[in-house]
N, CA and C atoms as an extended XYZ file, in Angstrom:
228
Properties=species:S:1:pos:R:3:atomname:S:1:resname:S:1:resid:I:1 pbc="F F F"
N         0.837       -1.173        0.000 N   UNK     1
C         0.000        0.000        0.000 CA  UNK     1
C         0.885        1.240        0.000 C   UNK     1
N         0.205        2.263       -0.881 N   UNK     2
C         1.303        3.573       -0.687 CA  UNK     2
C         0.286        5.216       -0.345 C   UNK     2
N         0.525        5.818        0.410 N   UNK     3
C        -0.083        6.879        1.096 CA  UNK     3
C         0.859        7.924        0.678 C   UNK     3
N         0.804        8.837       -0.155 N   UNK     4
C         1.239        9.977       -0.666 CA  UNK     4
C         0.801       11.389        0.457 C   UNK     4
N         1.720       11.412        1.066 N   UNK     5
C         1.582       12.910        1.597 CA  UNK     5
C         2.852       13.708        1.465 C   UNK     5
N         2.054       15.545        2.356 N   UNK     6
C         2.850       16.390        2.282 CA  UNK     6
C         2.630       16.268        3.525 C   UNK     6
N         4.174       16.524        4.313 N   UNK     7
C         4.362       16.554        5.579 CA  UNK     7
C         4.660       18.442        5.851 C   UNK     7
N         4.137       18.853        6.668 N   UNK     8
C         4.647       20.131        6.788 CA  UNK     8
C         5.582       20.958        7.756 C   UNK     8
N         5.694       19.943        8.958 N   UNK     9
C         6.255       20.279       10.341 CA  UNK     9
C         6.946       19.143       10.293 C   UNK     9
N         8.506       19.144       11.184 N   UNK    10
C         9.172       18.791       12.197 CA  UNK    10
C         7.995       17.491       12.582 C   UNK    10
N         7.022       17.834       13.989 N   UNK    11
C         6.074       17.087       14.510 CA  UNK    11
C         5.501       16.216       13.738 C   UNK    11
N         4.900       16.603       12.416 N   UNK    12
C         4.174       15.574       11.858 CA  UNK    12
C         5.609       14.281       11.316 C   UNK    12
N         6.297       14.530       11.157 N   UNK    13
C         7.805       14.030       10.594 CA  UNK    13
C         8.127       12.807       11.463 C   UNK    13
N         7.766       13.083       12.919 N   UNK    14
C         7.802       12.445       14.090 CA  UNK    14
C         7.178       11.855       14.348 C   UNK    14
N         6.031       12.140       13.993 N   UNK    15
C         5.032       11.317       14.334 CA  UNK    15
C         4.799        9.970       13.450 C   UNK    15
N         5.351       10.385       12.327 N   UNK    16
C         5.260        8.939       10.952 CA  UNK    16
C         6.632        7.923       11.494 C   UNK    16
N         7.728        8.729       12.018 N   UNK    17
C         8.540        8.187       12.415 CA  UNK    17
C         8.202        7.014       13.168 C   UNK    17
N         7.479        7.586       14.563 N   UNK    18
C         7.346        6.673       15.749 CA  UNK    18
C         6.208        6.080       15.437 C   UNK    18
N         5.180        5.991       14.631 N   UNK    19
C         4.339        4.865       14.410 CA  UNK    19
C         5.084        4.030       13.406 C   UNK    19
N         6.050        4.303       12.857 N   UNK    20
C         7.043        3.484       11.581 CA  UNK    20
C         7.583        2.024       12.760 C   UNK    20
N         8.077        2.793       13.760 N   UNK    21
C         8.619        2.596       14.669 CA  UNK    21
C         8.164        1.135       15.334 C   UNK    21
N         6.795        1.891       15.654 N   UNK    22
C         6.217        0.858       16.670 CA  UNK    22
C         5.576       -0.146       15.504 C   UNK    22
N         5.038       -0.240       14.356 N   UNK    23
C         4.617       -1.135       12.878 CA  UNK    23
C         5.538       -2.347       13.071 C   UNK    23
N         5.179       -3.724       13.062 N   UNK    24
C         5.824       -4.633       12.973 CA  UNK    24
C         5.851       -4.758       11.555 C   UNK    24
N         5.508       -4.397       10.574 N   UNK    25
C         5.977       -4.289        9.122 CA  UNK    25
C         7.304       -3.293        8.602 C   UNK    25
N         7.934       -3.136        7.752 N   UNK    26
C         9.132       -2.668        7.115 CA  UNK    26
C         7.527       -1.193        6.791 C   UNK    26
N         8.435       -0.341        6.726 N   UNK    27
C         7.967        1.242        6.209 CA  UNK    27
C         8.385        2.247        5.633 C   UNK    27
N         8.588        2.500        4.617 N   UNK    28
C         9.325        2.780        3.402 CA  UNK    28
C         9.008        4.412        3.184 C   UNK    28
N         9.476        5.252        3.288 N   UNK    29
C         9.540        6.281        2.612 CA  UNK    29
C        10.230        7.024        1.202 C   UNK    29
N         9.638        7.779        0.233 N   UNK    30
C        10.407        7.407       -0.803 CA  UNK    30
C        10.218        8.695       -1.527 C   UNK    30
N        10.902        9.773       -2.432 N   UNK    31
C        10.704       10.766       -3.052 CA  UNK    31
C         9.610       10.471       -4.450 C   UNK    31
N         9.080       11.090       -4.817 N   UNK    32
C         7.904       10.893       -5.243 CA  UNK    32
C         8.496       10.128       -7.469 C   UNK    32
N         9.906       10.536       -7.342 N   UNK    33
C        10.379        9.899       -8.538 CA  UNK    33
C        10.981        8.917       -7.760 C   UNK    33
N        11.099        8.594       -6.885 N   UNK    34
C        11.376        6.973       -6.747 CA  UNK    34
C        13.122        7.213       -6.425 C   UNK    34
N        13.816        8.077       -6.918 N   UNK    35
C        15.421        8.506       -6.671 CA  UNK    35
C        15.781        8.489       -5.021 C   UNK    35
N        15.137        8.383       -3.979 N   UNK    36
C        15.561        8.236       -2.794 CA  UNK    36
C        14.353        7.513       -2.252 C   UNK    36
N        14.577        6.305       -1.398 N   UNK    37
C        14.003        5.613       -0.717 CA  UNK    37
C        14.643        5.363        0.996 C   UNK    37
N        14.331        5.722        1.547 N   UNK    38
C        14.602        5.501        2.834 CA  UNK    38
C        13.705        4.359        3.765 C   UNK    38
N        14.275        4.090        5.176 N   UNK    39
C        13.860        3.117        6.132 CA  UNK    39
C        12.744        4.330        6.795 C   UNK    39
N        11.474        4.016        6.854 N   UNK    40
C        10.646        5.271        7.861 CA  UNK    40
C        11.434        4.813        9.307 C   UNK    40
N        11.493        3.997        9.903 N   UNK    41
C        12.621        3.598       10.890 CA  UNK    41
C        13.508        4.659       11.470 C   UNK    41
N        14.231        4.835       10.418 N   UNK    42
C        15.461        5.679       10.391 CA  UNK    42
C        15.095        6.909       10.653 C   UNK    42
N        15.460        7.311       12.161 N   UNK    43
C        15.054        9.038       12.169 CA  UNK    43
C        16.110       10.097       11.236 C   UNK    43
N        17.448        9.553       11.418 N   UNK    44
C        18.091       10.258       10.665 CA  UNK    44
C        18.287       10.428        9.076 C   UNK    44
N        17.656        8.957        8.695 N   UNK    45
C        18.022        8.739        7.152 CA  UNK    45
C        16.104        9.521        6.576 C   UNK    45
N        15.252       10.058        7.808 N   UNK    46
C        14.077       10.578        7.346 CA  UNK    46
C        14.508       11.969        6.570 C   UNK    46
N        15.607       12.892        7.050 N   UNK    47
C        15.975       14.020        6.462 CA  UNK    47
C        16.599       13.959        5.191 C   UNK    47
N        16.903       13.038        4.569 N   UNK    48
C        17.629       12.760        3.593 CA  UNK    48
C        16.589       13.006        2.212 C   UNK    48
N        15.196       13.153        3.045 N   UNK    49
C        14.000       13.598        1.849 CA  UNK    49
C        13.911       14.913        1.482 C   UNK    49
N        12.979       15.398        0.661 N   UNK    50
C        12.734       16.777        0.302 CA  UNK    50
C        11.346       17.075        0.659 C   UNK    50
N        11.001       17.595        1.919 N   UNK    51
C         9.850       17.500        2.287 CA  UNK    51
C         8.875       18.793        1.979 C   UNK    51
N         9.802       19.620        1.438 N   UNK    52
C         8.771       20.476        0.350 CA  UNK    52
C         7.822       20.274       -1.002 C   UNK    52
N         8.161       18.767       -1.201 N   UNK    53
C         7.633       17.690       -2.195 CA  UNK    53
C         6.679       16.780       -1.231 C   UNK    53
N         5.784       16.635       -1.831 N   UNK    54
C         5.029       15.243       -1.178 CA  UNK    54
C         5.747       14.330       -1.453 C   UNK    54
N         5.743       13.251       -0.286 N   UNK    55
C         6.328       12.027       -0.159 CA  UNK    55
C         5.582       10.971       -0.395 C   UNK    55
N         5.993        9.532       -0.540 N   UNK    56
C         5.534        7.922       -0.614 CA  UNK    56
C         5.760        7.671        0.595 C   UNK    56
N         4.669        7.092        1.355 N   UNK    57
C         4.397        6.459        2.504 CA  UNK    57
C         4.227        4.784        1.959 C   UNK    57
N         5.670        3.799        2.223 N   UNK    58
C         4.777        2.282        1.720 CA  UNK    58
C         5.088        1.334        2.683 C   UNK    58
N         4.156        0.797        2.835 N   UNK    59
C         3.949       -0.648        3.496 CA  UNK    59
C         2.848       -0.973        3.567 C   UNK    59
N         3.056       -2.487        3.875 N   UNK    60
C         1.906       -3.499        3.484 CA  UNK    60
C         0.849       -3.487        4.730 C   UNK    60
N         0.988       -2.614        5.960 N   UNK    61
C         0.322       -2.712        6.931 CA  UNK    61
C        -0.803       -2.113        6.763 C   UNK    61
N        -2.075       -2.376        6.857 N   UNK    62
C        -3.116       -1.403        6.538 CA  UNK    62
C        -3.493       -0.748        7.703 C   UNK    62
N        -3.052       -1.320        8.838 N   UNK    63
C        -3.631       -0.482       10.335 CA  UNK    63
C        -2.401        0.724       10.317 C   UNK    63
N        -1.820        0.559        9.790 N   UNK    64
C        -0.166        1.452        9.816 CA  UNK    64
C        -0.618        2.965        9.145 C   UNK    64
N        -1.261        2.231        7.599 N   UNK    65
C        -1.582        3.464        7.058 CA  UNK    65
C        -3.388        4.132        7.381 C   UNK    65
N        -3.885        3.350        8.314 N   UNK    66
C        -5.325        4.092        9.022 CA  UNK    66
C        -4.695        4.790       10.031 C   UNK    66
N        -3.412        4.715       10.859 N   UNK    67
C        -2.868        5.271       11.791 CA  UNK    67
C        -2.512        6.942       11.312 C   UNK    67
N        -1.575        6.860       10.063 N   UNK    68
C        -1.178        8.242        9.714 CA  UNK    68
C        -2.659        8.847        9.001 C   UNK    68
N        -3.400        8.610        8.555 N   UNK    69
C        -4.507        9.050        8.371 CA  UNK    69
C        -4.744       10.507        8.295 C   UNK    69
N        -4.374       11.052        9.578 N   UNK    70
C        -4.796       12.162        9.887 CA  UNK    70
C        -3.584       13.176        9.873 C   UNK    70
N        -2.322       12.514        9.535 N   UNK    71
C        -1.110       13.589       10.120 CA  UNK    71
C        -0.442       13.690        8.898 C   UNK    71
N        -0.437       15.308        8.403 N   UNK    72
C        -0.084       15.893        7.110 CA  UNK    72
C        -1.371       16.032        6.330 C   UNK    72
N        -0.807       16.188        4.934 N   UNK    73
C        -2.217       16.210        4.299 CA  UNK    73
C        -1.719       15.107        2.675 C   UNK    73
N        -2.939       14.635        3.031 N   UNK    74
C        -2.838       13.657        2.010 CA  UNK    74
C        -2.842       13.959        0.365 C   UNK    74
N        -2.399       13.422       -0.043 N   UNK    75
C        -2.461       13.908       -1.851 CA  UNK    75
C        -2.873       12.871       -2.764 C   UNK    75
N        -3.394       13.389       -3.403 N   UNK    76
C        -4.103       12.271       -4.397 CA  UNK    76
C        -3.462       12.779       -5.838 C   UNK    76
């Protein structure tokens, strides 16, 4: 599954982090051409994005992605 958002704050950044975190599934973050993919895991390898771009939110967890739901704004 992939959840396309724009993150806008620090906080919301954190917050995908630590539910990445606590997800017993792998959680993938990824620039929207696919050229950088990161661990959502990874707090440090999370900056390595361009978060003035909407991002790829992926994993196969579906309670993972009802969790971020609400934090950022979603893009279609």
């Amino acid at each position: 599954m992939v959840t396309k958002k724009k993150l806008s704050s620090i906080s919301e950044l954190q917050d995908i982090q630590r539910l990445a975190v606590e997800c017993p599934s792998e959680v993938g973050l990824q620039s929207p051409d696919g050229s950088i993919i990161i661990d959502a895991k990874s707090y440090i390898g999370m900056y390595a994005l361009d978060f003035s771009q909407p991002v790829l939110i992926v994993s196969e967890d579906a309670g993972f992605h009802k969790q971020i739901q609400n934090i950022g704004q979603n893009v279609t």
